[in-house]
N, C-alpha and C positions, 0 to 999 in steps of 0.2 A: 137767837139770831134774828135780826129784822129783815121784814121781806124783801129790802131793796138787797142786802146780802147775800139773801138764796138767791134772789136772782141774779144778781151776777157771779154768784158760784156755778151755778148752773151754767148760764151763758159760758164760762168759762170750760166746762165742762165739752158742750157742745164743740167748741173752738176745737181743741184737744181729740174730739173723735174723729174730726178728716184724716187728722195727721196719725191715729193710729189706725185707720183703716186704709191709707196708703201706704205705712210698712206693711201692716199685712200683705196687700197686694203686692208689692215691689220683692218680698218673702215669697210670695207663691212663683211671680215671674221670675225670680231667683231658681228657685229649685225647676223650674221647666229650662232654662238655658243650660241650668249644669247639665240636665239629665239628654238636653239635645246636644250637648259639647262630646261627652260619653258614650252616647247612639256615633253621633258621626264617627267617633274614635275607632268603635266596634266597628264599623262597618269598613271603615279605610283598614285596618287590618285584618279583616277577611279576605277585603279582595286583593292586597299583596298576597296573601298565600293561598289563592287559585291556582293550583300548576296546570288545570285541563285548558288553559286557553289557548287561542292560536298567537301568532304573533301582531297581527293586526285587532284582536281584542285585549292584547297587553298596552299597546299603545294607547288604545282608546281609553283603559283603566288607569292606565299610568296621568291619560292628562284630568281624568276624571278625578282619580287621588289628589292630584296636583290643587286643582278646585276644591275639592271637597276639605281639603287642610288647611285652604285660605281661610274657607268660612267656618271651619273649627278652630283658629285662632281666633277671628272674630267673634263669634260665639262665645270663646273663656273670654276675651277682652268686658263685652256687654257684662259676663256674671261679674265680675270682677268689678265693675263698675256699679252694678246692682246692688252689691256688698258693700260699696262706700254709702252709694245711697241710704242703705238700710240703716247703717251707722250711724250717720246724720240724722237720719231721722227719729233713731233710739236716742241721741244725745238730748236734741228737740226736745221729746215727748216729758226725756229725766228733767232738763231744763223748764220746760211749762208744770213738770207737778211737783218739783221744786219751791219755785214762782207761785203758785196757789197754795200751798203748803204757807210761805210768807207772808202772803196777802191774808189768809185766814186768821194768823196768828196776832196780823197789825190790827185787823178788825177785832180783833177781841179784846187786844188790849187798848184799842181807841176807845172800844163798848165800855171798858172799863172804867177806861178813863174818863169818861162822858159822867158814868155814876158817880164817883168820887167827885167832880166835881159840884155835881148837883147837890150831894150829901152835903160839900164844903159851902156852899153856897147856904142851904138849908141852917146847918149849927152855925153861921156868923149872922146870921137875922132872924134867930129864935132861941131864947132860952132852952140852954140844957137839961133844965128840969121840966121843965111842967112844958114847954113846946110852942109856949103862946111868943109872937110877934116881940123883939127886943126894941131897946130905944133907935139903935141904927138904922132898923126900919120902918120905923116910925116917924121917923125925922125923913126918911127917902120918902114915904108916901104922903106927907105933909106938903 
């Protein structure tokens, strides 16, 4: 392969690691919202089944619960949405090594095609046997 190809394989390589180290990340904050959606879960049903309180720390629980289930909706909504994220970003990542996978394949058969031509070029202005310079180009460099 010619260096300007590793280089931009490379380059493209580079391209490609934001985006898998922002699913990773978008993965790790994933499993930290499940696992705070779960904590709040647990904890709003602990405190429904306090029977030692009085009645004025029911109420206080009751509006506490009330809050605390808002924002563990919100919580599942964020993961849930985290999850799309992640998904997109896994289609992305199959999509670019797809796409490089292509680009490699067109270089090779460009690469290819580059020598066949030269070869073709070579046997139409040099005799087949012996290699030396034919009349057509001789008459070109005339």
């Amino acid at each position: 392969m010619k260096p300007d190809a590793e280089n931009s394989a490379t380059k493209d390589r580079r391209k490609a690691a934001p985006l898998a180290r922002a699913l990773d990340q978008s993965e790790d904050v994933q499993v930290k919202v499940e696992e705070a959606a779960d904590d709040l879960s647990t904890v709003n049903n602990t405190l429904k089944q306090d029977p030692a309180m009085t009645g004025a720390q029911r109420r206080e629980v009751k509006q506490a619960l009330a809050k605390s289930a808002e924002i563990e909706v919100k919580v599942q909504e964020c993961a849930d949405d985290l999850e799309t994220v992640n998904e997109t970003l896994t289609e992305e990542l199959e999509e670019r090594a797809d796409l490089e996978h292509q680009l490699s394949r067109s270089r090779t058969a460009l690469s290819a095609s580059r020598a066949q031509e030269k070869q073709s070029r070579h046997d139409a202005l040099h005799d087949g046997v012996t290699g030396l310079s034919n009349m057509t180009l001789f008459k070109d460099r005339l």
